[in-house]
C-alpha positions in Angstrom: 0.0 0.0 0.0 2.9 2.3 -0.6 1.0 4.3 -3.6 -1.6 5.6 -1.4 -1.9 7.6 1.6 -4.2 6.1 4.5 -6.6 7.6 6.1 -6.0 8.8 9.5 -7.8 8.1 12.6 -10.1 11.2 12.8 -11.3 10.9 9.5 -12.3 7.5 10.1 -14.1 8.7 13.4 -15.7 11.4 12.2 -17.0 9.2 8.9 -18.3 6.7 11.8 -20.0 9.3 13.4 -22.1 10.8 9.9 -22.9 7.2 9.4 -24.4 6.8 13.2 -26.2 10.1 12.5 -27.6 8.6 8.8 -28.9 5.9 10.0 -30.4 6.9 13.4 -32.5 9.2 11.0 -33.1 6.1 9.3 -34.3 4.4 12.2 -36.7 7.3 13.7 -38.5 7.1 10.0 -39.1 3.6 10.3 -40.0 3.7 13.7 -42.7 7.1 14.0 -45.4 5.0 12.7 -44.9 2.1 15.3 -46.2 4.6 17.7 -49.1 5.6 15.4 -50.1 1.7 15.4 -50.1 1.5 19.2 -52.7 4.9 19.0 -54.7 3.3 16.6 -54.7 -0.1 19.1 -56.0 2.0 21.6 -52.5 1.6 23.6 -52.7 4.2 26.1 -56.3 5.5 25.1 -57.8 5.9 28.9 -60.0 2.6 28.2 -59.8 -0.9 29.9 -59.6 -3.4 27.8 -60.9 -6.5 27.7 -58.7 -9.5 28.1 -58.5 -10.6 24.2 -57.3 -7.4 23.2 -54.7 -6.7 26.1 -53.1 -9.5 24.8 -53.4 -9.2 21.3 -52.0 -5.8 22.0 -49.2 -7.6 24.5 -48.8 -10.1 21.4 -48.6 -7.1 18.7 -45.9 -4.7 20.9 -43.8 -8.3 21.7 -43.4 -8.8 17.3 -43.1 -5.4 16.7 -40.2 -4.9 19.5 -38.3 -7.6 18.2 -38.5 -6.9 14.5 -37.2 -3.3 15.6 -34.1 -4.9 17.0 -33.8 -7.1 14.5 -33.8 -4.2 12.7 -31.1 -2.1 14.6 -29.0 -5.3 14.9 -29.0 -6.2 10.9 -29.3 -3.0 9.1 -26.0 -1.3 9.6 -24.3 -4.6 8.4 -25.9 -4.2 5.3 -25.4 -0.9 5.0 -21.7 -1.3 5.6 -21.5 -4.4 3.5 -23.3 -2.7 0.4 -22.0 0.5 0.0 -18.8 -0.6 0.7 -18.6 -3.1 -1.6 -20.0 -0.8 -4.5 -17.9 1.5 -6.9 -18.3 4.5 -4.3 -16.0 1.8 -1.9 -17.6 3.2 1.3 -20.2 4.5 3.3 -21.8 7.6 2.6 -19.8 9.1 6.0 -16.7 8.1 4.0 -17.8 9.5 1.1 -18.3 12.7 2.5 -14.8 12.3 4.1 -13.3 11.6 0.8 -12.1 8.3 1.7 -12.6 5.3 0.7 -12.2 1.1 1.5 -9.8 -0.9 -0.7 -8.0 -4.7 -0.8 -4.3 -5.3 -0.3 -4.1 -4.8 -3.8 -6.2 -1.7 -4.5 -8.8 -3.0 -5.9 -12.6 -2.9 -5.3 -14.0 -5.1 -2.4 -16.4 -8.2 -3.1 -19.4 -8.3 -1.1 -18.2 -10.9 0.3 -15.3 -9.0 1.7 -17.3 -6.1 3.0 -19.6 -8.8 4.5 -16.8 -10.0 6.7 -15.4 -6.2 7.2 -19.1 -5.3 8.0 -19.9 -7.8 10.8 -16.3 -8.1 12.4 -16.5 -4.1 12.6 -20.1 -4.4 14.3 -19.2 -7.2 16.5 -16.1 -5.7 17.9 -17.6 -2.3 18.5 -20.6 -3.8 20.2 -18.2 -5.9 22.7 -15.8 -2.9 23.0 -15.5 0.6 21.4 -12.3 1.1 22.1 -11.5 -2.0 19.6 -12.4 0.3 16.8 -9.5 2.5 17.4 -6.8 -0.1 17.1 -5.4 1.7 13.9 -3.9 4.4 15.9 -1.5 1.3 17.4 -0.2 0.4 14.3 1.7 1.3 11.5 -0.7 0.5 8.6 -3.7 1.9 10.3 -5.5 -1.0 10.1 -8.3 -1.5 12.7 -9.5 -5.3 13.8 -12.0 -5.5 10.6 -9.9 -4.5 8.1 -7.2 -7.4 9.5 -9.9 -9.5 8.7 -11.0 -8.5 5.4 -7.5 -7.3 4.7 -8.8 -4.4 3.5 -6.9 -0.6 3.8 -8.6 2.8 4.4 -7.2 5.5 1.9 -7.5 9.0 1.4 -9.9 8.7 -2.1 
């Protein structure tokens, strides 16, 4: 990787940051009408309800809870994993930091690659945060994902 110039920590961190701040927008669109569905079941309406539909409505929160987790758990793989793995070789927060995800060799990731980039990056900053600043330790910036996909991060 001698032909380019890697990206430094902070731009890394800050593109990490613009994609948190994407896709928390993301999430608060999906999840505003989930509290227009509990309204409309008469969650919270001042009523008692009968048996049936307290637990239809126990029932309805319990499914719609978990496919919001669901959610938040699997959509910032595939985010990762996609955009990386596309000509623009990054997320949009890289993008907008002008850098960009690359192999050994310089070439465009696979999807399979970002796959594995994706999910080792989400697993180790879910255990420990601090993981996803091992790049500043050594000399080719590499964090614990990008180890694993061998993959570099370069200025674009």
């Amino acid at each position: 990787m001698n032909n380019y110039r890697m990206a430094g920590f902070g731009k890394r961190f800050l593109a990490y940051i613009i994609d948190g701040i994407i896709l928390g927008i993301a999430f608060s669109l999906i999840l505003i009408p989930f509290g227009g569905i509990f309204a409309f079941l008469g969650l919270g309406g001042g009523r008692d309800l009968t048996d049936g539909e307290a637990a239809a409505m126990a029932v309805t929160g319990g499914i719609s809870i978990f496919g919001i987790i669901l959610i938040a758990m699997v959509a910032p793989i595939i985010y990762d994993a996609l955009l990386t793995a596309s000509p623009r070789q990054g997320t949009l927060g890289k993008s907008i930091m002008k850098i960009k995800v690359v192999k050994e060799n310089g070439e465009q990731l696979t999807t399979g690659d970002a796959f594995i980039r994706a999910l080792v990056k989400y697993v180790s900053g879910q255990f420990c945060f601090l993981l996803l600043m091992v790049c500043l330790f050594n000399k080719e910036e590499q964090n614990l994902h990008d180890m694993a996909a061998k993959t570099f991060v370069i200025e674009a």
